[in-house]
C-alpha positions as CSV (number, residue, x, y, z in Angstrom):
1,X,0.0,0.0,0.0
2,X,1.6,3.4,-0.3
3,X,1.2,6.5,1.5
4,X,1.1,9.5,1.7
5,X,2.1,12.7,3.6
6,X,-0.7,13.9,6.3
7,X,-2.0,16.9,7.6
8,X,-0.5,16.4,11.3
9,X,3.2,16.5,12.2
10,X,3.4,12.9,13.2
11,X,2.9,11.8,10.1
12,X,6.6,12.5,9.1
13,X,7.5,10.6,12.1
14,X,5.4,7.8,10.4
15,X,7.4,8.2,7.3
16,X,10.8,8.1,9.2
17,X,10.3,5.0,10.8
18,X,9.3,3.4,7.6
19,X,12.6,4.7,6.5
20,X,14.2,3.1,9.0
21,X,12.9,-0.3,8.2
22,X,10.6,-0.6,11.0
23,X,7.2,-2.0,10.8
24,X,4.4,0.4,12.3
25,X,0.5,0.0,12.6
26,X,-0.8,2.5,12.9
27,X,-4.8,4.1,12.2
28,X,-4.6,6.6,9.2
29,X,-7.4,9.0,8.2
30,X,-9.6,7.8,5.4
31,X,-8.9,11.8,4.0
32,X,-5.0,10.6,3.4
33,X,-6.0,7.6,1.5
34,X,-6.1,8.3,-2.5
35,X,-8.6,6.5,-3.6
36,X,-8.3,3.5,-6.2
37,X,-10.8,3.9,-8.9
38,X,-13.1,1.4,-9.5
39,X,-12.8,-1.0,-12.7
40,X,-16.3,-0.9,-15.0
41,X,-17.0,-4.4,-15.9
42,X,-15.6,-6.0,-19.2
43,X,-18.7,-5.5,-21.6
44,X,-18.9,-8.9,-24.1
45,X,-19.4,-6.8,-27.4
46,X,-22.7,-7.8,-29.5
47,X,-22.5,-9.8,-32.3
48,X,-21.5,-7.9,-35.7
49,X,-24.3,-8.1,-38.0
50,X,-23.9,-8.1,-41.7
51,X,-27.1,-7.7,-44.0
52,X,-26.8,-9.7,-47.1
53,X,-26.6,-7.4,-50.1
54,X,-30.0,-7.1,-51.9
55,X,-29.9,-8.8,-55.1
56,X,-29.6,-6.1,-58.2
57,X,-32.9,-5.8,-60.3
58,X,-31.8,-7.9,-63.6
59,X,-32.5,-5.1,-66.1
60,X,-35.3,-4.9,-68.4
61,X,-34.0,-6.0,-71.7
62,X,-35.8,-3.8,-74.9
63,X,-37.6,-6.2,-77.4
64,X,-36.3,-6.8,-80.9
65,X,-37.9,-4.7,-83.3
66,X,-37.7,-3.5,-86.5
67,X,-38.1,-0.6,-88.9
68,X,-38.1,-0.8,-92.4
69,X,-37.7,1.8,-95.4
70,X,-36.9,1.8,-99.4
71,X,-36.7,4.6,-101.8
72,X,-38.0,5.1,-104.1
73,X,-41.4,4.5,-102.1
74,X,-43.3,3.5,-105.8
75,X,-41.1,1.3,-107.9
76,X,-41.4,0.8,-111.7
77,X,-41.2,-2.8,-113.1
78,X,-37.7,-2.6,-114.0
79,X,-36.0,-0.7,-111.6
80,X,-34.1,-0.4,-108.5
81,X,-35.0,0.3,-104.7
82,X,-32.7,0.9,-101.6
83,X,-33.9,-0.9,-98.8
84,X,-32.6,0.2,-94.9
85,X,-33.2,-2.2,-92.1
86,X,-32.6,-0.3,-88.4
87,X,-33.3,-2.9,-85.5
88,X,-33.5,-2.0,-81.7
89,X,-30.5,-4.6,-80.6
90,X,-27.5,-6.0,-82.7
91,X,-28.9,-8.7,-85.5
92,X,-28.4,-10.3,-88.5
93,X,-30.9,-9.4,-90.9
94,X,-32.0,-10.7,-93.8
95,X,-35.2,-10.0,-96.7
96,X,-37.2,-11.8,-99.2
97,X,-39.0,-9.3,-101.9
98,X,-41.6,-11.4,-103.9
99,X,-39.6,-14.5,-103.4
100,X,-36.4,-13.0,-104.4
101,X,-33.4,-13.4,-101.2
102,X,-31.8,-10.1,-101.2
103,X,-28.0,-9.7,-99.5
104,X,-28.4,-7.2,-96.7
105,X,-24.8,-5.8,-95.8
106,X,-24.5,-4.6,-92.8
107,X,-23.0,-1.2,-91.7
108,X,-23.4,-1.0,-87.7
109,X,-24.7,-4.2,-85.5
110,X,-28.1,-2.5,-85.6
111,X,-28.4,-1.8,-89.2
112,X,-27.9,-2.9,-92.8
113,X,-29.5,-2.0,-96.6
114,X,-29.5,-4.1,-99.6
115,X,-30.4,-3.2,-103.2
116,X,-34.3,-4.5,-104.2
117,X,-34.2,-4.9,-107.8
118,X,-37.6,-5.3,-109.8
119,X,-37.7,-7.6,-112.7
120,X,-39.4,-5.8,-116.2
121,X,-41.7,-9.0,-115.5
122,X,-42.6,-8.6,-111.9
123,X,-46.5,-8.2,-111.0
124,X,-47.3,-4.9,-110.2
125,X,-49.7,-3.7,-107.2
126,X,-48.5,-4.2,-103.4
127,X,-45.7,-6.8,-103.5
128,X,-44.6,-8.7,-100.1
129,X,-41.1,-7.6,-98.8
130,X,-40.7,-9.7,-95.6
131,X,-37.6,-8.5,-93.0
132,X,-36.3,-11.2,-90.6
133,X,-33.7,-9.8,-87.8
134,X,-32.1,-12.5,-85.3
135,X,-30.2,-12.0,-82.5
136,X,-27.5,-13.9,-81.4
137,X,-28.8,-15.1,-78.3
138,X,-31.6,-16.8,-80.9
139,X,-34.6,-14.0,-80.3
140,X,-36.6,-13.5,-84.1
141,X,-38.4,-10.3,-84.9
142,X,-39.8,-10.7,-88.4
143,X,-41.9,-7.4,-90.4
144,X,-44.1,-7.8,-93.6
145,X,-44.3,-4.7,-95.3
146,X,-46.2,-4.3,-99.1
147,X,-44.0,-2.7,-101.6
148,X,-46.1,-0.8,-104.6
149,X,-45.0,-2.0,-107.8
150,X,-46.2,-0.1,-110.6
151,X,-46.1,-1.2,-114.5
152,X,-43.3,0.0,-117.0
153,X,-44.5,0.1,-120.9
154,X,-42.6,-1.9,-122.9
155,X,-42.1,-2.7,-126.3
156,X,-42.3,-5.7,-128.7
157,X,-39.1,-5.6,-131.4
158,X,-39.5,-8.0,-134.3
159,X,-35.6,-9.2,-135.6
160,X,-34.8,-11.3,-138.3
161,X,-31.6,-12.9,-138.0
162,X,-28.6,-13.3,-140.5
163,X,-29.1,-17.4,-141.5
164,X,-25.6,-17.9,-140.7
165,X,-26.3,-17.1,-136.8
166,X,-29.3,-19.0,-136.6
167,X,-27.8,-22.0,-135.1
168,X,-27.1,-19.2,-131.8
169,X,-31.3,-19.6,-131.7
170,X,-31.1,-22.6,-130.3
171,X,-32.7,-23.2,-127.2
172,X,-30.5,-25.6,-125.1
173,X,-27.5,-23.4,-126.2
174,X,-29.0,-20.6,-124.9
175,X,-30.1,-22.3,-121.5
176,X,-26.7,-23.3,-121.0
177,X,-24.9,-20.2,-121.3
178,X,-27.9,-18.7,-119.4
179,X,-27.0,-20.9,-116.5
180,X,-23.3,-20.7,-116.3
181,X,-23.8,-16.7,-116.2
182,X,-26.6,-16.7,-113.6
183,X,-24.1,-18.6,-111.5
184,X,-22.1,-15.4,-111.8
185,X,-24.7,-13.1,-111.5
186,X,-25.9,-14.8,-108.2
187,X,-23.3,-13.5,-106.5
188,X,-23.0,-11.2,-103.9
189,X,-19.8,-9.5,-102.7
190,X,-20.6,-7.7,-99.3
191,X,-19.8,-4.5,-100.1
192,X,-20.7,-1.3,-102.5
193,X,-17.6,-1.2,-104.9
194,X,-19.3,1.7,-107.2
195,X,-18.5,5.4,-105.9
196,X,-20.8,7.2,-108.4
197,X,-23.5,7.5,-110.6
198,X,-23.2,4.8,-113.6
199,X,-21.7,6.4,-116.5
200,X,-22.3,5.9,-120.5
201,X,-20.4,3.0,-121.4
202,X,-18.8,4.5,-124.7
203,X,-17.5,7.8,-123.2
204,X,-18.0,10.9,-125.6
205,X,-19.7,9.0,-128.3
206,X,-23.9,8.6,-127.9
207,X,-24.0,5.7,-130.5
208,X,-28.0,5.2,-131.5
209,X,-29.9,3.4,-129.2
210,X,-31.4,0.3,-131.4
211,X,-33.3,-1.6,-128.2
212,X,-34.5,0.1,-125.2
213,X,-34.6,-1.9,-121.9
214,X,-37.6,-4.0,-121.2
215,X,-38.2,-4.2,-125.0
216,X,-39.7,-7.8,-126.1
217,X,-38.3,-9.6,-129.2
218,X,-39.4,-11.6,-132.0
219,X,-37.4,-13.7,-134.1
220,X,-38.1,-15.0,-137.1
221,X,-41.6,-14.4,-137.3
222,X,-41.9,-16.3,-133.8
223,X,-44.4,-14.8,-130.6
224,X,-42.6,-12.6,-128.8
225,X,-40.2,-13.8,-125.9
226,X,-38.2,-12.8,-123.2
227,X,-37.5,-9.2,-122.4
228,X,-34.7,-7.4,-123.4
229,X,-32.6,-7.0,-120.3
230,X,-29.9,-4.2,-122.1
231,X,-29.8,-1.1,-123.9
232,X,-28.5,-1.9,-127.0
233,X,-26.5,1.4,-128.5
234,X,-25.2,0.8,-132.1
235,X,-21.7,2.1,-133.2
236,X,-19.1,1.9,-135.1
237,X,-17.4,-1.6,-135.2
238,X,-13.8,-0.7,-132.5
239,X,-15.4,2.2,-131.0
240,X,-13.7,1.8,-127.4
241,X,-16.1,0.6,-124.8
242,X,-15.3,1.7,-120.9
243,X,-16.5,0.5,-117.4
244,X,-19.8,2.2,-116.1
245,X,-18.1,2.5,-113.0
246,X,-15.6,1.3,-110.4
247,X,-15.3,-2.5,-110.2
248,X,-13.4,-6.2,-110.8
249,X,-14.0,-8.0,-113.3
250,X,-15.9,-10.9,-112.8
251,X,-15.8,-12.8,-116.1
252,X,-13.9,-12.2,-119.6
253,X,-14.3,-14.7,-122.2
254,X,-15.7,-15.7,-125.4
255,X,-19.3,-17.2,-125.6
256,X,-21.8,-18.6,-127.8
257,X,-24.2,-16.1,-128.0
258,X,-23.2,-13.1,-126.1
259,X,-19.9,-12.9,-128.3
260,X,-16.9,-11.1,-126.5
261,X,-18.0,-10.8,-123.1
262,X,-17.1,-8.7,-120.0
263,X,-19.0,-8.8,-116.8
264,X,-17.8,-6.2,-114.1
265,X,-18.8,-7.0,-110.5
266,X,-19.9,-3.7,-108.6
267,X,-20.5,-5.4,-105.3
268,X,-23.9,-5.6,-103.4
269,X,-24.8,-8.5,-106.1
270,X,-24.6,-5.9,-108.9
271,X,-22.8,-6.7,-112.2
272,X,-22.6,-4.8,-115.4
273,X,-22.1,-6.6,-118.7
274,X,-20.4,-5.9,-122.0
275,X,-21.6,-7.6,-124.8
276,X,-20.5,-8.7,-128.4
277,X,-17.5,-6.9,-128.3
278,X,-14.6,-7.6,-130.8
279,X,-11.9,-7.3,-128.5
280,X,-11.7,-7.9,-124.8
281,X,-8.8,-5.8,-122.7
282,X,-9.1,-6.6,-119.1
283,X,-9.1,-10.4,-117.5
284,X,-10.8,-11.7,-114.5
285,X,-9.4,-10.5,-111.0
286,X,-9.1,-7.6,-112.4
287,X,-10.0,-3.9,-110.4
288,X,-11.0,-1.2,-113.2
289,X,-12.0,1.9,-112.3
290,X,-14.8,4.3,-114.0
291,X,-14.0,5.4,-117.5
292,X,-11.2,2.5,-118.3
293,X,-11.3,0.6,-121.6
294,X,-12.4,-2.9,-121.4
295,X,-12.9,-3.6,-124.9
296,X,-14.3,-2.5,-128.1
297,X,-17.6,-2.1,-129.7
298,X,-18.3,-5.2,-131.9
299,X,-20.5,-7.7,-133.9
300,X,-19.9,-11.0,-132.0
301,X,-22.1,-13.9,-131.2
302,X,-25.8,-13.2,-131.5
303,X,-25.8,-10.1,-133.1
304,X,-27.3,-8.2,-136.7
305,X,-24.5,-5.4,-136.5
306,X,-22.1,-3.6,-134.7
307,X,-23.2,-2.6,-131.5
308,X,-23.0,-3.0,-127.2
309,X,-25.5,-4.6,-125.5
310,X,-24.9,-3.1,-122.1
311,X,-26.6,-4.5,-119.1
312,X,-27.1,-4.2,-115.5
313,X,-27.7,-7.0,-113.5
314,X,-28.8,-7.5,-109.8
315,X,-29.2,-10.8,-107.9
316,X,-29.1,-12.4,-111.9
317,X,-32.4,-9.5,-112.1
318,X,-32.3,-7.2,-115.1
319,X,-32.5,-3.6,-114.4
320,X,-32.6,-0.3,-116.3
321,X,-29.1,1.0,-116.4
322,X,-30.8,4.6,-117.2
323,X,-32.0,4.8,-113.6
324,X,-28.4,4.0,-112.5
325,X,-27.0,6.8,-114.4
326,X,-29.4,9.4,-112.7
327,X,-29.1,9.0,-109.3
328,X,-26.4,8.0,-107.1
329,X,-26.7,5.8,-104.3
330,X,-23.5,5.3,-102.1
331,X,-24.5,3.2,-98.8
332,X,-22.1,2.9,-96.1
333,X,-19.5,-0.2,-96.7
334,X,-19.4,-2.4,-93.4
């Protein structure tokens, strides 16, 4: 215990002794006493408790939609419309028009366009153009949309042709070489190649248009047939003949009844062809922009006289190269 000084004198007597190493009882006021504090009790801390984070609310995922649009909003039989697909989540889209499979490229994971060709024999009136998008995760959103077509005059041609090209009149000949181009024609690389309007195929020199597009032909006194799918311009035999616009060529040989050929793939599925040519000058693989020589005008294969039978060709679906020339569609490339 320890102590302290008192208030008396004989407390530092009391502290001398205990110097001296001599044990003392003695009675000590309670005032000289510090006091020892008092300990509180050891308190067991509660228990920690830890809610369990609330589950997050699974966000609300937006349905797959569509919309659809095409321009021109009236299409002649024989023309071309741009279709634009917009959905409301990444997909793959893809269209049927009247039974026709288009090639959609896409330009953002929410959007795509494709080129709608209508054949000079198409029916006219509200024609079905079905959309399809699918996500990856496997969700379908489909649209059905009517498409007007409206009819496109054309006229009936009556040709009589020189007896020693007959034989090119013959049916499975022309079948065959029908098929081994639509293979071509079918087609589609995924991307726009063109970067303008189409341009006149001989340059400076107009030629005399002999067959309009669309025109149907008689031969030999027979009904008429198929439509024409080309503008057939007459000219002098070597007149130079250039691309209609920026391209590779997609095929360059010598056939039966097309004569000198040169197909040009534009991308999209779109193909320009060069017909009865006497000379081709550019071989397949090859890039060619607008305005280079290809070949010259000619009087090859099925053919009454010098001239080019220039076509434009969609999804293996003959289409007015005039339209092509006047306006200038130039979609975004993926």
């Amino acid at each position: 215990m320890m102590w302290q000084r008192g208030r008396q004198s004989g407390g530092w007597v009391f502290l001398l002794l205990v110097s001296l190493g001599m044990a003392v009882a003695c009675t000590v006021s309670p005032t000289l006493l510090e006091p020892t504090p008092t300990q509180p009790p050891t308190l067991t801390p509660a228990p920690t408790f830890t809610p369990a984070p609330l589950p997050s609310p699974t966000p609300t995922v937006e349905p797959l939609a569509l919309h659809v649009a095409w321009s021109p909003k009236q299409v002649a039989q024989g023309e071309t419309a741009l279709l634009l697909v917009r959905t409301t989540r990444p997909a793959t889209i893809s269209a049927i028009f009247d039974g026709l499979h288009l090639a959609p490229i896409p330009f953002a994971p929410d959007a795509a366009w494709a080129l709608m060709p209508i054949a000079p024999w198409n029916r006219t009136g509200e024609r079905p153009l079905v959309v399809q998008a699918a996500t990856a995760e496997g969700e379908v959103a489909e649209v059905v949309v009517r498409v007007p077509v409206v009819e496109q005059a054309f006229e009936i041609q009556y040709l009589e042709v020189p007896p020693d090209r007959v034989d090119l009149l013959d049916p499975q000949l022309i079948a065959e070489e029908r098929a081994m181009l639509s293979a071509i024609y079918q087609q589609a690389t995924p991307r726009r190649l063109w970067n303008s309007a189409f341009a006149w195929p001989l340059g400076d020199v107009l030629g005399i248009l002999t067959t309009a597009f669309g025109t149907r032909r008689s031969y030999q006194g027979e009904p008429p047939g198929a439509y024409h799918a080309a503008l057939d311009i007459a000219a002098e035999e070597g007149t130079p003949v250039y691309a209609s616009a920026d391209g590779v060529v997609a095929f360059s040989d010598d056939v039966h009844v097309r004569g000198k050929l040169v197909i040009i793939d534009h991308g999209a599925g779109l193909y320009s062809a060069y017909f009865h040519m006497a000379e081709r000058l550019v071989a397949v693989g090859q890039t060619v922009s607008q305005g280079e020589q290809i070949g010259t005008v000619g009087n090859t294969g099925l053919s009454t006289g010098p001239h080019l039978h220039w076509e434009l060709r969609i999804l293996d679906v003959p289409v007015n190269p005039r339209q092509w020339m006047q306006q200038t569609w130039l979609p975004p490339n993926p």
